[in-house]
Backbone bond lengths (Angstrom), bond angles and torsions (degrees), N, CA, C in turn:
res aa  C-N    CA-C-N  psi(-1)  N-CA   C-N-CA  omega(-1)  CA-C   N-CA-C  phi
1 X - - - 1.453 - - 1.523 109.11 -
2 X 1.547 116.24 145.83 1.391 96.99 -165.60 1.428 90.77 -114.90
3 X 1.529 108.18 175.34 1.665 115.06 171.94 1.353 147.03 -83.20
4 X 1.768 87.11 -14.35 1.625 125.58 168.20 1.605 115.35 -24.88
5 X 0.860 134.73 109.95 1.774 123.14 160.12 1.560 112.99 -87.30
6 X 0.939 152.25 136.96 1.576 144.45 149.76 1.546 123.62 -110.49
7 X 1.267 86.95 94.59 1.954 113.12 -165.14 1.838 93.03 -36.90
8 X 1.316 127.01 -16.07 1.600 119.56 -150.69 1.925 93.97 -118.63
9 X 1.463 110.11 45.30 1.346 123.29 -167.64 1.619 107.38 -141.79
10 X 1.111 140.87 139.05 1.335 132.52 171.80 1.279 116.11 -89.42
11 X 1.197 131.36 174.32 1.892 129.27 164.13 1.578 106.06 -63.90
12 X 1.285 131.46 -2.83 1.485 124.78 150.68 1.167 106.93 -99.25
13 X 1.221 157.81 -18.84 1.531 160.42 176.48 1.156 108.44 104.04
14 X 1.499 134.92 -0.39 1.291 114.44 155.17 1.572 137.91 -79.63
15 X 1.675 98.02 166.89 1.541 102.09 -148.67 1.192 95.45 -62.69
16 X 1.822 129.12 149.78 1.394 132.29 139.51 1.299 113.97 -147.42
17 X 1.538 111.16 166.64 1.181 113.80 -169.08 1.730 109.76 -83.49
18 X 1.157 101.01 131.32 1.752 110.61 -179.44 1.718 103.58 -51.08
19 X 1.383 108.54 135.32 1.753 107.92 -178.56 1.641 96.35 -90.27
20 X 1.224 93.23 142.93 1.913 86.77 173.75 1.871 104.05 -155.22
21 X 1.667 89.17 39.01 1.564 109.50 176.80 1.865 89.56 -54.18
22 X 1.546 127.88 -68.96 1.010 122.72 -160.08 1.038 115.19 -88.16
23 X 1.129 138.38 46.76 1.548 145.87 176.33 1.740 95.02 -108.62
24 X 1.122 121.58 150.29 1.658 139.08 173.40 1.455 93.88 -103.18
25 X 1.770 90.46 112.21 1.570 92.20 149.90 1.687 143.38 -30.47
26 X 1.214 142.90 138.67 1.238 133.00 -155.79 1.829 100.41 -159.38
27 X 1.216 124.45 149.58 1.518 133.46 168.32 1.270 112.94 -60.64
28 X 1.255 120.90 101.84 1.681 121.95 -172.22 1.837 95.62 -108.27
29 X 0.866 108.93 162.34 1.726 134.34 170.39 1.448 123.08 -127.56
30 X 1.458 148.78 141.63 1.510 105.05 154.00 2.100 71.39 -154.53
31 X 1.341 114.25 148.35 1.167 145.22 -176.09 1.584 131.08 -117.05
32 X 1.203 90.49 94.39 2.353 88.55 -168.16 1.193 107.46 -104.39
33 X 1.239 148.36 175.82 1.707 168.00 -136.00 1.408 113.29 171.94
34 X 0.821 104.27 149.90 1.772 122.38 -163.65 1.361 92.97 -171.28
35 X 2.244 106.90 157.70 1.432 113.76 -161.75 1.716 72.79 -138.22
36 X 1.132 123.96 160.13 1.585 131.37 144.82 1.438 115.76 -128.13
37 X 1.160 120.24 88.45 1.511 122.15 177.02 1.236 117.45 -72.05
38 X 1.833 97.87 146.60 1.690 91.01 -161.28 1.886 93.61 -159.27
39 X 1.130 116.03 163.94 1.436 117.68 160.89 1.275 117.03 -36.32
40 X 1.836 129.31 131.71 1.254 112.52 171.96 1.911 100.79 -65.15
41 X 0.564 111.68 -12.10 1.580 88.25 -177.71 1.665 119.41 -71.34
42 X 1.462 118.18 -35.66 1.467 131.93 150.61 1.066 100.12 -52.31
43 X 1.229 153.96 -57.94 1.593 131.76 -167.28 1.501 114.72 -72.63
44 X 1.696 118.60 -27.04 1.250 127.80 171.15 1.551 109.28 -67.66
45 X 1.117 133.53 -38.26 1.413 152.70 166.14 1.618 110.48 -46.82
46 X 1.315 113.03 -49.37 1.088 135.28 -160.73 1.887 101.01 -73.89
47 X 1.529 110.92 -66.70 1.244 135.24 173.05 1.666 101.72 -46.91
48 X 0.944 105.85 -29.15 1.506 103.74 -172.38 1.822 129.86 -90.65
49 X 1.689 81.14 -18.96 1.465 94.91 176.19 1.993 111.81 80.99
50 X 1.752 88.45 24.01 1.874 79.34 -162.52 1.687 105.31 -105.29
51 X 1.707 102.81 29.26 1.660 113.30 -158.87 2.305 81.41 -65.82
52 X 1.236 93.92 169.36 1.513 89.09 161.31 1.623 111.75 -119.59
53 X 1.360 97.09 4.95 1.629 90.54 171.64 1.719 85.73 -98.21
54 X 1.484 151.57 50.42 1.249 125.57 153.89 1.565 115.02 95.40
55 X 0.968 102.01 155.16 1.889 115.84 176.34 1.627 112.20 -41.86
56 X 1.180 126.10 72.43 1.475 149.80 -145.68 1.951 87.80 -64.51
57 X 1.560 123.30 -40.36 1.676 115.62 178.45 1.359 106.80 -77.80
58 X 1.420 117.17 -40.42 1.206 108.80 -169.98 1.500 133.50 -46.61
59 X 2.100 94.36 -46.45 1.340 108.56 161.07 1.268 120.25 -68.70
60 X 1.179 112.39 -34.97 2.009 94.65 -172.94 1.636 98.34 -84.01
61 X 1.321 128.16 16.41 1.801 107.14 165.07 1.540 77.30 -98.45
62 X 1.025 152.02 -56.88 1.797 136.76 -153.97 1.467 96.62 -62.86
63 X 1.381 141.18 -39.02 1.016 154.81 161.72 1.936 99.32 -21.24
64 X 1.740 84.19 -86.36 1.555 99.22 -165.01 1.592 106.15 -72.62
65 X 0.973 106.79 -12.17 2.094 92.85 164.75 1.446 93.06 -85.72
66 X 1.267 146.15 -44.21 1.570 113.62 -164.17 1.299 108.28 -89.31
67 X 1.573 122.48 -2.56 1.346 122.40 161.49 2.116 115.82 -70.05
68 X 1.552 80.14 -41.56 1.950 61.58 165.93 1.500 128.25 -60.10
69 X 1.277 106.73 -31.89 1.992 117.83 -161.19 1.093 103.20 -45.62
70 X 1.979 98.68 -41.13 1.660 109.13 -128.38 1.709 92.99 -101.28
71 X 1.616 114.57 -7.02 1.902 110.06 -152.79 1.509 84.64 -45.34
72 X 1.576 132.97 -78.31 1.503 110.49 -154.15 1.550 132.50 -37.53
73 X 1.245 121.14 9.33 1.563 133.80 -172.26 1.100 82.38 -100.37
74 X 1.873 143.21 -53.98 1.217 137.18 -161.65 1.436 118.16 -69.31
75 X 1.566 91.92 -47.25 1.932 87.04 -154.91 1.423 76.44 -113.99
76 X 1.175 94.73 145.14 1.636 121.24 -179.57 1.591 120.12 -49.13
77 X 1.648 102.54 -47.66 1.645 99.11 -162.79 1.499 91.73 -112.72
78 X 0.722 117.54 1.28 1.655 122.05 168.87 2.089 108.36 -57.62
79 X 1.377 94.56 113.30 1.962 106.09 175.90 1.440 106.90 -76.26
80 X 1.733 94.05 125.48 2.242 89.58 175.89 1.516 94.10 -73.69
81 X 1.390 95.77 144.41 1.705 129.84 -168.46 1.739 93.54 -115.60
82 X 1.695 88.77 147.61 1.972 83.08 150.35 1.304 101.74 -103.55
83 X 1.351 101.14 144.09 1.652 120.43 -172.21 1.145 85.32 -101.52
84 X 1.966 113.40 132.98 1.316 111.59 -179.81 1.541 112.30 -109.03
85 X 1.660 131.87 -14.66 1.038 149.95 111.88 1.438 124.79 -128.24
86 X 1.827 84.76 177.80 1.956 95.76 179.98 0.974 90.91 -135.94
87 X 1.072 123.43 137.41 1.778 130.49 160.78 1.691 107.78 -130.50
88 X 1.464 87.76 125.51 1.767 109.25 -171.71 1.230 104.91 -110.32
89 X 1.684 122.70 117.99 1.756 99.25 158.18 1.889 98.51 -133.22
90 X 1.057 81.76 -170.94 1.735 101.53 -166.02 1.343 92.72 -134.19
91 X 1.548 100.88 158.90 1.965 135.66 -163.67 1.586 108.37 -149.30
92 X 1.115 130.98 81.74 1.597 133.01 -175.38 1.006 87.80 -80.51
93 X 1.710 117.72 116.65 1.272 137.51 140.99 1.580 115.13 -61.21
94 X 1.686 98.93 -167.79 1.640 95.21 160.03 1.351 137.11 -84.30
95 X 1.840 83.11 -27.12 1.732 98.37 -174.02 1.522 108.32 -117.41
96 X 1.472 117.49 13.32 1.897 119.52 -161.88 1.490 108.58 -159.12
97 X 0.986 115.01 168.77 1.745 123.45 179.28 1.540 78.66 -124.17
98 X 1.242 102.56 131.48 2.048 111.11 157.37 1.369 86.25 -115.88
99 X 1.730 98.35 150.29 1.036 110.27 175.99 2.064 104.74 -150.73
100 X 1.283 96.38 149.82 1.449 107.21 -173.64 1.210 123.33 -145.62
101 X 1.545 113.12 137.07 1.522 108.62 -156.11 1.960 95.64 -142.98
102 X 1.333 109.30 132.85 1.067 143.30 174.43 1.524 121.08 -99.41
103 X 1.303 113.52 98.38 1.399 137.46 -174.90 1.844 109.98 -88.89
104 X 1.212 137.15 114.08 1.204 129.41 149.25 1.029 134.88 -123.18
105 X 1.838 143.47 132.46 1.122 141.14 177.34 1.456 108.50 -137.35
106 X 1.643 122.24 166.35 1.204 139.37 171.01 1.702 100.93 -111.80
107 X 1.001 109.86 91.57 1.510 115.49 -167.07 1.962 108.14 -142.68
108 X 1.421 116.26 173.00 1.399 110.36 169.37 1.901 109.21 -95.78
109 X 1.359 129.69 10.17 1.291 105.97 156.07 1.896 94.14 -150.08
110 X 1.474 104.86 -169.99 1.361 111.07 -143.93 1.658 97.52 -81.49
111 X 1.251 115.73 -159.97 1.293 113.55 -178.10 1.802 113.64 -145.07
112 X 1.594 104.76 30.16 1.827 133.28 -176.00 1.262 90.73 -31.43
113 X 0.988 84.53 -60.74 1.993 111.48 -149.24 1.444 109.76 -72.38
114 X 1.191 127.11 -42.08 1.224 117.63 160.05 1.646 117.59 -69.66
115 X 0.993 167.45 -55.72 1.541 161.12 71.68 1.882 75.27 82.51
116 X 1.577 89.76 -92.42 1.996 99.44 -166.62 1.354 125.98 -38.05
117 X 1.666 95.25 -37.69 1.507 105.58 178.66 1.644 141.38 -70.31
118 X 1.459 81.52 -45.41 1.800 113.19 136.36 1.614 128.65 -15.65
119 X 1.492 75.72 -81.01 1.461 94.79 173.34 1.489 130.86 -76.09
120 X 1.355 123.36 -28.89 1.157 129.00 149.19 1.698 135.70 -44.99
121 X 1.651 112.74 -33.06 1.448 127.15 -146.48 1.846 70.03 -109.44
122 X 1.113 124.89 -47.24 1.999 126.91 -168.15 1.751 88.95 -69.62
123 X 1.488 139.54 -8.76 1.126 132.31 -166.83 1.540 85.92 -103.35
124 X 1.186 122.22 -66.88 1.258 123.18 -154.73 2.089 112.84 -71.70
125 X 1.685 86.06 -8.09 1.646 89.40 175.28 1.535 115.02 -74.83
126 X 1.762 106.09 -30.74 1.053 137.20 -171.67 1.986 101.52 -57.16
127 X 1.275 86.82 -51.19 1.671 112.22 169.14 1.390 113.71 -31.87
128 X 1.190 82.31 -81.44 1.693 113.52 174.86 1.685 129.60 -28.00
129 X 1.219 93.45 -44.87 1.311 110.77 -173.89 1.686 124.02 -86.14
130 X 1.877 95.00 -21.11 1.734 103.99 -163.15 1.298 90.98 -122.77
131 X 1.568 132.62 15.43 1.445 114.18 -170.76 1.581 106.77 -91.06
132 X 1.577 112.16 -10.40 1.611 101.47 178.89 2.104 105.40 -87.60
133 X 1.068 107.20 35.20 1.443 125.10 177.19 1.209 125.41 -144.28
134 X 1.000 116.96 -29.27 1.818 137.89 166.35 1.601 114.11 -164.37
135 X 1.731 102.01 116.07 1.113 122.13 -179.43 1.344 114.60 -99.23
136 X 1.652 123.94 0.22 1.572 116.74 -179.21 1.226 98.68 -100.39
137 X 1.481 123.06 15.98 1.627 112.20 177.11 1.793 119.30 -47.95
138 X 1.095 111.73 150.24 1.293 117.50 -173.82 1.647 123.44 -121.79
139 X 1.190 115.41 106.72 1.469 117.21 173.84 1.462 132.64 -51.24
140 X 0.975 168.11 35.82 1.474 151.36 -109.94 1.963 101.66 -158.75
141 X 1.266 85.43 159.22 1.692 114.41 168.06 1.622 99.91 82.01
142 X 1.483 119.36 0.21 1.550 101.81 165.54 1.612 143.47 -18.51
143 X 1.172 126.18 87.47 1.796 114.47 -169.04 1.398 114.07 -134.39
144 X 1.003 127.90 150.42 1.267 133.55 141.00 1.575 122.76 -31.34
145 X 0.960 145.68 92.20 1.668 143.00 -170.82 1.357 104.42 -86.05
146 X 1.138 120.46 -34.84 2.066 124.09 -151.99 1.227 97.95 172.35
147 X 1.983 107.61 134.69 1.159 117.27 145.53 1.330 113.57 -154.49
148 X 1.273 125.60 147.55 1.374 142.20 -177.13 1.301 138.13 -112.32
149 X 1.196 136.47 126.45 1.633 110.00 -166.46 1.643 102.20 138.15
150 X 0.921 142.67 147.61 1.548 138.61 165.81 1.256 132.03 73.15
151 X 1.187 136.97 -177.48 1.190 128.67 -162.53 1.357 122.91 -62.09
152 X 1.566 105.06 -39.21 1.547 121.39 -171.98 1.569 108.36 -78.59
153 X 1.414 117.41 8.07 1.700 139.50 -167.96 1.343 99.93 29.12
154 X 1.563 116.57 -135.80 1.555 111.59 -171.42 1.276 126.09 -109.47
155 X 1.501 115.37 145.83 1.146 145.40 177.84 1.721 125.47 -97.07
156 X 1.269 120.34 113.79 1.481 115.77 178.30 1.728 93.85 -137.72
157 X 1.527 94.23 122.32 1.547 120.24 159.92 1.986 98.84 -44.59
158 X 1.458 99.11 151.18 1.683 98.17 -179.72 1.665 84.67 -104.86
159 X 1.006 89.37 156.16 2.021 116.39 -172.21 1.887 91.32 -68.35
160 X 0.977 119.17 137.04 1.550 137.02 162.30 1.415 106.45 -79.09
C-alpha cells in the first residue's frame, strides 16, 4: 500500500476536480525547462533566422504564452487561472534549443502545469517549424525546476 495521496481523487477514487472555492488567493510562481535536440546545423539555421517557415523563437514564445492561458482546455482537472505573466526565453546550444518559461499568478492554486505546458507546446512549435529539415529532432528533459506560492511553499529541482 503506498503513502501517496492524490488530492484530484475522491473517497471512491474517482477523478474530480479539487474545490479551492475557500482557499485565499496568494502569489504563486512555478518555472519548467525543456531541451529540443537537433542537428547543429538546425540550431545554426535557427540562430540565424534562415528557418523558411519564419523566426522559429519568436513563434514558439507566442506559442508557449497562449499555451499557458489555454492549459485548462488541455488537461482535464486543471482550474482556468488568470495568468498574470509568462516569460519564455531560449539558449541555442550546439546540438539543442533549451528553453524556459516563467509562469506567474495571484490565484488560489499553483500554476506547474501551465509553466510545463508552456514549455512543452514552445518545444513542439520548435518541432514544427524545423521538421521539414530534421526529422530525428528530439524532445527531452521536460521538468518542473521551481515553484513558489501556496501551501506546499517552495520547491527547487536540485541542479544535475
Amino acid at each position: 500500500m503506498s503513502d501517496l495521496t492524490f488530492s484530484h481523487l475522491d473517497p471512491l477514487g474517482r477523478a474530480r476536480m479539487v474545490d479551492v472555492t475557500q482557499k485565499d488567493p496568494s502569489a504563486r510562481r512555478a518555472v519548467a525547462r525543456a531541451k529540443v535536440f537537433m542537428k547543429p546545423e538546425t540550431t545554426t539555421a535557427i540562430a540565424n533566422r534562415e528557418v523558411k517557415k519564419g523566426d522559429v523563437l519568436a513563434v514558439a514564445r507566442v506559442a508557449g504564452i497562449q499555451a499557458a492561458k489555454r492549459t485548462s482546455d488541455m488537461i482535464p482537472l486543471c482550474h482556468p487561472l488568470l495568468i498574470g505573466a509568462v516569460y519564455i526565453n531560449f539558449e541555442i546550444g550546439d546540438d539543442h534549443v533549451a528553453i524556459e518559461v516563467q509562469v506567474d499568478t495571484i490565484d488560489r492554486t499553483g500554476v506547474e502545469m501551465e509553466a510545463l505546458h508552456a514549455c512543452t507546446v514552445a518545444a513542439l512549435t520548435i518541432y514544427d517549424m524545423c521538421k521539414s529539415a530534421d526529422k530525428g529532432m528530439v524532445i527531452g528533459e521536460v521538468a518542473l525546476w521551481e515553484k513558489s506560492g501556496g501551501r506546499d511553499g517552495t520547491y527547487r529541482r536540485d541542479s544535475i
